[in-house]
C-alpha positions as CSV (number, residue, x, y, z in Angstrom):
1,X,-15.1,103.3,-6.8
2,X,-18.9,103.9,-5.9
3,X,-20.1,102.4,-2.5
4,X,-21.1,98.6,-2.5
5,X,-24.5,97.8,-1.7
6,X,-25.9,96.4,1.1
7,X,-24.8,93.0,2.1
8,X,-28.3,91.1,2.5
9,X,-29.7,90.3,6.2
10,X,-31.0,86.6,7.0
11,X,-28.8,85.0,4.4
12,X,-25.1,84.6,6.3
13,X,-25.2,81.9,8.5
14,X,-22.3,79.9,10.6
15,X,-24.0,76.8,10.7
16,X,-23.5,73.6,9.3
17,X,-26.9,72.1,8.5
18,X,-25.8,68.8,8.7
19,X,-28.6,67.2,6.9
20,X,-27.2,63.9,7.7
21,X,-28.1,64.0,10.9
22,X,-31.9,64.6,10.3
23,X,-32.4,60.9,9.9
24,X,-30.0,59.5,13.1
25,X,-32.8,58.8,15.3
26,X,-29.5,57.7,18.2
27,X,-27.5,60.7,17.2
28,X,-30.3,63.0,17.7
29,X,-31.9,61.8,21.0
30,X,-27.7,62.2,22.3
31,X,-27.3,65.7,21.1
32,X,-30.9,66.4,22.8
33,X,-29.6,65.0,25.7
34,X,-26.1,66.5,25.3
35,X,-25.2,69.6,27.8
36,X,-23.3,71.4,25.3
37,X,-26.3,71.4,22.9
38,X,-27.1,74.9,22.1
39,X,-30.9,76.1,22.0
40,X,-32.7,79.4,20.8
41,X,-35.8,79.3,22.2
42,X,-39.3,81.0,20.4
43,X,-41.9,82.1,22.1
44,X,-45.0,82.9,20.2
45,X,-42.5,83.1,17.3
46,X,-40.3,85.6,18.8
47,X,-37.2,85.4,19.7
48,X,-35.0,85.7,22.8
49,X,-31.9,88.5,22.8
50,X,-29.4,89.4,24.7
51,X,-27.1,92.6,25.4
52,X,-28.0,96.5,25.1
53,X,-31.2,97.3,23.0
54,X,-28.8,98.7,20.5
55,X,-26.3,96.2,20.5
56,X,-28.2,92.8,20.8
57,X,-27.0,88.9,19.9
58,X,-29.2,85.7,19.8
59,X,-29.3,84.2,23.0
60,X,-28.8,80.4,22.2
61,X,-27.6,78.7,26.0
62,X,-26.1,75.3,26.6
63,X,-28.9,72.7,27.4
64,X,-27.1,72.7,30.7
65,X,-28.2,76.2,31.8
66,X,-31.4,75.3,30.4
67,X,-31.7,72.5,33.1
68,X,-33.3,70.1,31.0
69,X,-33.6,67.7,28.0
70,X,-35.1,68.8,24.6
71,X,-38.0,67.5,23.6
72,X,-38.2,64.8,20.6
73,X,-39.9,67.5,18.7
74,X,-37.4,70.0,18.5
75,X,-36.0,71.0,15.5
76,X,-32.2,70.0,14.4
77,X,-31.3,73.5,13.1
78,X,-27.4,72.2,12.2
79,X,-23.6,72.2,13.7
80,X,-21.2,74.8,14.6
81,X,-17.7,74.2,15.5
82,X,-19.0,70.8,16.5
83,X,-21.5,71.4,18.8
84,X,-25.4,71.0,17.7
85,X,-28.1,73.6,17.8
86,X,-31.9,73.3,18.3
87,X,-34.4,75.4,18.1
88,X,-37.6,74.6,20.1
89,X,-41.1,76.8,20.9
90,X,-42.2,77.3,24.6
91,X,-45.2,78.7,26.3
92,X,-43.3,81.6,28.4
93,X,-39.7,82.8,28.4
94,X,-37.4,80.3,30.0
95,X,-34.9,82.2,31.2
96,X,-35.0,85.8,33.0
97,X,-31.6,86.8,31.5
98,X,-33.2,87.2,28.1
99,X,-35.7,89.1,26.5
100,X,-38.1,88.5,23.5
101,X,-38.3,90.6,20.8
102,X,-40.1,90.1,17.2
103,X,-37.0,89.6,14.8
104,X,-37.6,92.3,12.6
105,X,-37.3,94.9,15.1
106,X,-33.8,93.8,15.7
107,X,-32.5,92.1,12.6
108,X,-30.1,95.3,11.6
109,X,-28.4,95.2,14.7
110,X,-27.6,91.9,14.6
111,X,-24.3,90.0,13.6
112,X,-25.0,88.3,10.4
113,X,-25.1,84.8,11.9
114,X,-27.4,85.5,14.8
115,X,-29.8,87.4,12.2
116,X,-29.7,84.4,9.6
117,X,-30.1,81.7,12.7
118,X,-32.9,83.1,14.5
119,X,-34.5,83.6,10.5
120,X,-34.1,80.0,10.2
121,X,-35.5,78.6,13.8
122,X,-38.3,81.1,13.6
123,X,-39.3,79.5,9.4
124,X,-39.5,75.9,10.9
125,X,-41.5,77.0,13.7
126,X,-43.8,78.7,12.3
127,X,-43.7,75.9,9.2
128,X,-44.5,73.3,12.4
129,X,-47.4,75.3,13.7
130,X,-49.6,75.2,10.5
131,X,-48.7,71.8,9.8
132,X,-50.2,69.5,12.5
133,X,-52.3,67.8,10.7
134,X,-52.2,66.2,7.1
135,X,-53.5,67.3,4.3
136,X,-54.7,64.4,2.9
137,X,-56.4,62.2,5.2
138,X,-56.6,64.7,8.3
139,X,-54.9,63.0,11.0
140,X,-52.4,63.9,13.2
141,X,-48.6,64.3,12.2
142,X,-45.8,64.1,13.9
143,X,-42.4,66.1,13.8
144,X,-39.3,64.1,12.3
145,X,-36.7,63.9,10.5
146,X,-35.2,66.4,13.0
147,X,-38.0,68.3,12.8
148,X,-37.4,69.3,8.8
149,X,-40.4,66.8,7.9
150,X,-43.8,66.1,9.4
151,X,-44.7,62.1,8.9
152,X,-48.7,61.2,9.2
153,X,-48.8,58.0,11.1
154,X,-52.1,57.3,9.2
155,X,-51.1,57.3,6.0
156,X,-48.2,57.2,5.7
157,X,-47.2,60.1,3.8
158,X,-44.2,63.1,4.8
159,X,-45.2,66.4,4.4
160,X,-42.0,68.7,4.0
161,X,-41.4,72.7,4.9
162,X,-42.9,74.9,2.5
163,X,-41.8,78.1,0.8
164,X,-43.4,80.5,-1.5
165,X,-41.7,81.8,-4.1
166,X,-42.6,85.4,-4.9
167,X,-40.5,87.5,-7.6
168,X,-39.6,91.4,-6.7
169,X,-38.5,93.7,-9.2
170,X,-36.8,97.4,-9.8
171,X,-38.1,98.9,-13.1
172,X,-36.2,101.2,-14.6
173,X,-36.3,103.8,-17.3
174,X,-33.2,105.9,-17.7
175,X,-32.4,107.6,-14.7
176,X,-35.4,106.8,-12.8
177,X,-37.1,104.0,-10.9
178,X,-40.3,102.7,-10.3
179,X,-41.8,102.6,-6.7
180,X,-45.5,101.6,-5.6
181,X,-47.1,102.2,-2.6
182,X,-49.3,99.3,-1.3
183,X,-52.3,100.4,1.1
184,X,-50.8,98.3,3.6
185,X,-47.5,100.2,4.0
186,X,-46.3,102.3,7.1
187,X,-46.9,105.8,5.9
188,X,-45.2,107.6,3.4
189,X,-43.3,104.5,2.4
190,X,-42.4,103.2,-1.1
191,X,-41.3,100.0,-2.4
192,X,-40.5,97.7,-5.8
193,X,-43.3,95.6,-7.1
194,X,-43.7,92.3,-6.3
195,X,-45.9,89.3,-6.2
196,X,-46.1,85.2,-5.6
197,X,-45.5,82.6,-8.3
198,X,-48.2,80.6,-9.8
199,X,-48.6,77.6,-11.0
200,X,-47.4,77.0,-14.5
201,X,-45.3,80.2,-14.3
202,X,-41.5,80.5,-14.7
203,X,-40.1,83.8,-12.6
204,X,-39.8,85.7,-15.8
205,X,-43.6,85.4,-16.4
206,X,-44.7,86.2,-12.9
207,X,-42.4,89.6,-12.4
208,X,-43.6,90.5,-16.0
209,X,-47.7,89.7,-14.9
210,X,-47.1,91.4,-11.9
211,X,-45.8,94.8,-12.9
212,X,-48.4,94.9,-15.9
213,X,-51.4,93.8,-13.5
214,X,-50.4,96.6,-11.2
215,X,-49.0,99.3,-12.4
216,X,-49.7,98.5,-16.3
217,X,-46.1,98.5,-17.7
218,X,-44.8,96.2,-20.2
219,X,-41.2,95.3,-19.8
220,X,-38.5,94.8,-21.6
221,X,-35.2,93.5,-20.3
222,X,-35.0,91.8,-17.1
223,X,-32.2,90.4,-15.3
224,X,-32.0,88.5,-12.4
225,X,-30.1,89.9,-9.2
226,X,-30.0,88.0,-5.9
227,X,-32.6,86.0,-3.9
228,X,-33.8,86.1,0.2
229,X,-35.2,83.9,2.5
230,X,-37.9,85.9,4.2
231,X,-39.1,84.4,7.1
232,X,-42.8,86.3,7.5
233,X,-43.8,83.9,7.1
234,X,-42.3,81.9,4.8
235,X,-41.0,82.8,1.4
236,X,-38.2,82.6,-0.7
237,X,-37.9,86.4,-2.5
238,X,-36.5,86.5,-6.1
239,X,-35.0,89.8,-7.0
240,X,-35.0,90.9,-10.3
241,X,-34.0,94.5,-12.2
242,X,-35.8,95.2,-15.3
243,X,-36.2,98.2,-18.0
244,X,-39.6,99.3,-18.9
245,X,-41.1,100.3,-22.4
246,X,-42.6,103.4,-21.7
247,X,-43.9,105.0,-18.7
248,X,-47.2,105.5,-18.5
249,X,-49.1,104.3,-15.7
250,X,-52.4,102.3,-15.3
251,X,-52.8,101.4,-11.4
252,X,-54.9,98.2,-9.8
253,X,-56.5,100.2,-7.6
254,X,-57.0,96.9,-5.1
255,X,-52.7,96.4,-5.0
256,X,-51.3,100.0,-5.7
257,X,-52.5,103.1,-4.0
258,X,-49.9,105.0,-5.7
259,X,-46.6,104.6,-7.8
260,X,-44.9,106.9,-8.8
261,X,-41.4,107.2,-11.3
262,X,-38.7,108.8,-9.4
263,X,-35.0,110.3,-10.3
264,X,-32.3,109.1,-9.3
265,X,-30.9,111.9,-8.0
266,X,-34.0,112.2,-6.2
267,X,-33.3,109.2,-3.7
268,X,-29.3,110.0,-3.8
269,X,-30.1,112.3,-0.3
270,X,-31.8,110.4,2.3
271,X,-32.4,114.1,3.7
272,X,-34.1,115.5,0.4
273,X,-36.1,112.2,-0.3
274,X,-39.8,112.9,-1.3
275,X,-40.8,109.5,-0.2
276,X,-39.7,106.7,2.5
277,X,-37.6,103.2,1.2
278,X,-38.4,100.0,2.7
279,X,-36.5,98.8,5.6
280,X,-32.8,98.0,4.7
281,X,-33.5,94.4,5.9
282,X,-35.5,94.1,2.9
283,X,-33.8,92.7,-0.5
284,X,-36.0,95.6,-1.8
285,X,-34.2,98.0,-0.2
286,X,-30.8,96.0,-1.5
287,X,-32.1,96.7,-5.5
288,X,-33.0,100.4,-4.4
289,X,-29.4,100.8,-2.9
290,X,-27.6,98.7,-5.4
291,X,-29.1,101.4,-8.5
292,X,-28.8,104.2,-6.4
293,X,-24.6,103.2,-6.4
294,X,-24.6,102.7,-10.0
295,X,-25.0,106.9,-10.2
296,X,-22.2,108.1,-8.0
């Protein structure tokens, strides 16, 4: 049997979300209150760790070691085993036991859970921080329904978290892929083509735009294959695998520096690779890895 692929980082999660707790103003001001109440606390968006650099877990500690209440504004992340977990955003590390780290620079050594939880408290908070203000009549909001809504006082309209869909896509052509290099890539590195939704389009449309506008192929079959949340900032990714027509090339020089159609046996022997993938936290790498298996 060939290897499976990669099981998909930020998407596991242990937590109940509990949505019907968003709107129990009482329950919510006694689980903010609550000892037991577990908290991951952001700093600037990062996130606090615990353990070995190589070996690190989410530090979420009971509201008791915190020695304090959470604030009204903290966000109602959901339940585990009963107990409820927050996530709030401070000015400067709260506890000297942890350490903050960006989450990508420790997402593949995470459990699953942690990874997924600390994806989810760092979307909201980030969602929060561009959102303080309405965008209809300008005034201040305020955080609520558990701090998955933002309610204007002023007018009276809820404002909700917003993601971006974007579509991502291998192309394929017999035995060989399709991988563009953006100008804004580490060097040497490769990825699929992708791009955001527009308005008016369906998925299908977009991934099909997209791969014309930047590399100029027409495609033929396409085929959907699993979705991520990606919190950087906030999008939903949409992975697709598609065959091309033919293989010629015409690049945008403004999106693709280079793209290039490459074997598969090519990209079989992470030691005899002519280029570098994309980060295995990446549901780009996950398409990569998932054709790569469907050769051996």
């Amino acid at each position: 049997m060939p290897p499976s692929p990669p099981s998909q980082v930020y998407v596991a999660n242990g937590l109940d979300r509990a949505a019907h707790r968003r709107r129990d103003a009482d329950w919510l001001a006694r689980a903010r209150s609550d000892p037991a109440t577990r908290v991951v606390c952001l700093c600037e968006l990062m996130v606090p760790m615990l353990g070995p650099d190589d070996t690190p877990v989410l530090h979420a500690p009971m509201l008791a070691e915190l020695g304090r209440e959470l604030a009204p504004d903290s966000i109602f992340l959901g339940e585990r085993d009963g107990v409820a977990w927050f996530a709030c955003e401070v000015g400067e590390q709260p506890l000297t036991t942890s350490r903050l780290v960006e989450l990508r620079s420790v997402s593949l050594l995470l459990p699953a859970d942690d990874a997924a939880t600390a994806a989810y408290a760092r979307a909201l908070a980030h969602w929060h921080r561009g959102h303080r203000f309405c965008g209809h009549c300008g005034a201040a909001t305020e955080s609520s329904q558990g701090g998955h809504a933002r309610h204007c006082p002023s007018c009276g309209r809820d404002n909700f978290p917003r993601i971006d869909p974007a579509v991502i896509v291998l192309v394929s052509h017999g035995d060989r892929c399709l991988l563009g290099r953006s100008p804004r890539f580490p060097p040497g590195m490769y990825s699929t083509l992708a791009g955001f939704v527009e308005p008016g389009e369906s998925l299908e449309q977009t991934l099909r735009r997209e791969v014309f506008e930047e590399v100029g192929v027409v495609l033929d079959e396409v085929a959907y294959r699993a979705s991520q949340p990606w919190p950087f900032p906030q999008s939903l990714m949409l992975g697709f695998r598609a065959t091309a027509r033919a293989t010629a090339l015409t690049l945008d020089a403004e999106e693709i520096e280079d793209a290039r159609w490459v074997a598969r046996y090519e990209l079989a022997d992470p030691e005899r690779r002519p280029l570098r993938l994309p980060n295995r936290d990446s549901i780009a790498r996950f398409l990569i890895e998932e054709w790569l298996t469907e050769g051996r």
